[in-house]
C-alpha positions as CSV (number, residue, x, y, z in Angstrom):
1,X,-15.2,-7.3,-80.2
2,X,-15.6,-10.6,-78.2
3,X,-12.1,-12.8,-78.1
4,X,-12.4,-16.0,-76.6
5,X,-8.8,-18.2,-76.3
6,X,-9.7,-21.9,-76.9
7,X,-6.3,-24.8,-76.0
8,X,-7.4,-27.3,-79.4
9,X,-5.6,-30.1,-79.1
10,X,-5.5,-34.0,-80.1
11,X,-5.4,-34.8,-76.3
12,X,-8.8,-33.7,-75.0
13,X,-11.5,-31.8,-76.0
14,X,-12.0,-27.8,-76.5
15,X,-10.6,-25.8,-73.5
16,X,-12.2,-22.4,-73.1
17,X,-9.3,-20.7,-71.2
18,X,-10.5,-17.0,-71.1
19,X,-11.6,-14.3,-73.0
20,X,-12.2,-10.2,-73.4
21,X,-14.1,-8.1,-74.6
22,X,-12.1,-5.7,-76.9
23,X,-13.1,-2.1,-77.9
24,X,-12.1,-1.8,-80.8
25,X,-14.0,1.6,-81.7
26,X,-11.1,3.8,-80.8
27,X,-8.8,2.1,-83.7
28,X,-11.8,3.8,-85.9
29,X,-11.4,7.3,-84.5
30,X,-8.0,7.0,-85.0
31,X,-7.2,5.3,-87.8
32,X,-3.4,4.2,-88.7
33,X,-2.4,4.4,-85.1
34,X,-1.5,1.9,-82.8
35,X,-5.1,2.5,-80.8
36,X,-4.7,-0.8,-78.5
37,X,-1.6,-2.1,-77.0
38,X,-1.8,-3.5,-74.2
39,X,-2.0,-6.7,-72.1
40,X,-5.2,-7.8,-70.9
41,X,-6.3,-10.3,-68.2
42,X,-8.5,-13.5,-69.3
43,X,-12.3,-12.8,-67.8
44,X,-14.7,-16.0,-67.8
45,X,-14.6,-19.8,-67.0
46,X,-14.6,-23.1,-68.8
47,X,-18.1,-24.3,-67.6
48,X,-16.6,-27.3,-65.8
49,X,-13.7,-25.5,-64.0
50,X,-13.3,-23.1,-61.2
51,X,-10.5,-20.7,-60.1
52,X,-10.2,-22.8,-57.2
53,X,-9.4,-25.9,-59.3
54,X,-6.2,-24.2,-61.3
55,X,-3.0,-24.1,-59.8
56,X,0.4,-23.1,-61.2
57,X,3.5,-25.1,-62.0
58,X,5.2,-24.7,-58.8
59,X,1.5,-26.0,-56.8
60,X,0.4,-22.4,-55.6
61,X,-3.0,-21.3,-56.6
62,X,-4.0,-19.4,-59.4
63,X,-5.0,-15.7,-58.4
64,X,-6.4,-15.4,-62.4
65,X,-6.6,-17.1,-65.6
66,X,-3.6,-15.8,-67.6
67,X,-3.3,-12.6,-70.0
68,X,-3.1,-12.1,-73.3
69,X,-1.4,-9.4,-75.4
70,X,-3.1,-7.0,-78.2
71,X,-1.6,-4.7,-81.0
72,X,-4.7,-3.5,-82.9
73,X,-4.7,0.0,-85.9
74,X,-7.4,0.0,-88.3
75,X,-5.9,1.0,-91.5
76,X,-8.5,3.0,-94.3
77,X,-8.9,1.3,-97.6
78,X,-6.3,2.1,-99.8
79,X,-3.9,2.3,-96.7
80,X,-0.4,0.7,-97.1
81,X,0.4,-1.0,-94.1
82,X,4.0,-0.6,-93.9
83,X,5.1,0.8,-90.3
84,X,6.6,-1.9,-88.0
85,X,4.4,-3.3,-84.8
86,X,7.7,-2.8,-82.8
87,X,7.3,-4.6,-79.3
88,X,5.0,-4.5,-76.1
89,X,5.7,-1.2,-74.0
């Protein structure tokens, strides 16, 4: 699964800020459990930026593009989905 994190706002147009590449096949070999959980680093560019061009609030440079956390289960039809995500490990 392909994931791309776009900023949308009124301010400017599209931001492509990252995305990953999720495999989400092991939620289907294991279905009803909690198969991805985890945090996962933003790959890829906005066309018109670099690394080089991003810095962080206090000025220093940006070592990578951010991260972005995932809970994924695949549940079987018929399934009730009624166990609590709880929180990142």
């Amino acid at each position: 699964m392909h994931v791309k994190i776009v900023d949308v706002d009124n301010q400017s147009s599209n931001d492509l800020l990252g995305e990953i590449y999720l495999d989400w096949r092991i939620c289907l070999l294991n279905p009803g459990k909690w198969a991805i959980d985890k945090v996962f680093h933003l790959e890829g560019l906005n066309r018109h930026r670099s690394l080089k061009d991003l810095y962080l609030l206090n000025g220093s440079p940006a070592t990578r593009l951010g991260e972005i956390y995932f809970k994924v289960r695949f549940l079987t039809h018929g399934s009730k989905d009624d166990k609590d995500p709880g929180f990142l490990k």
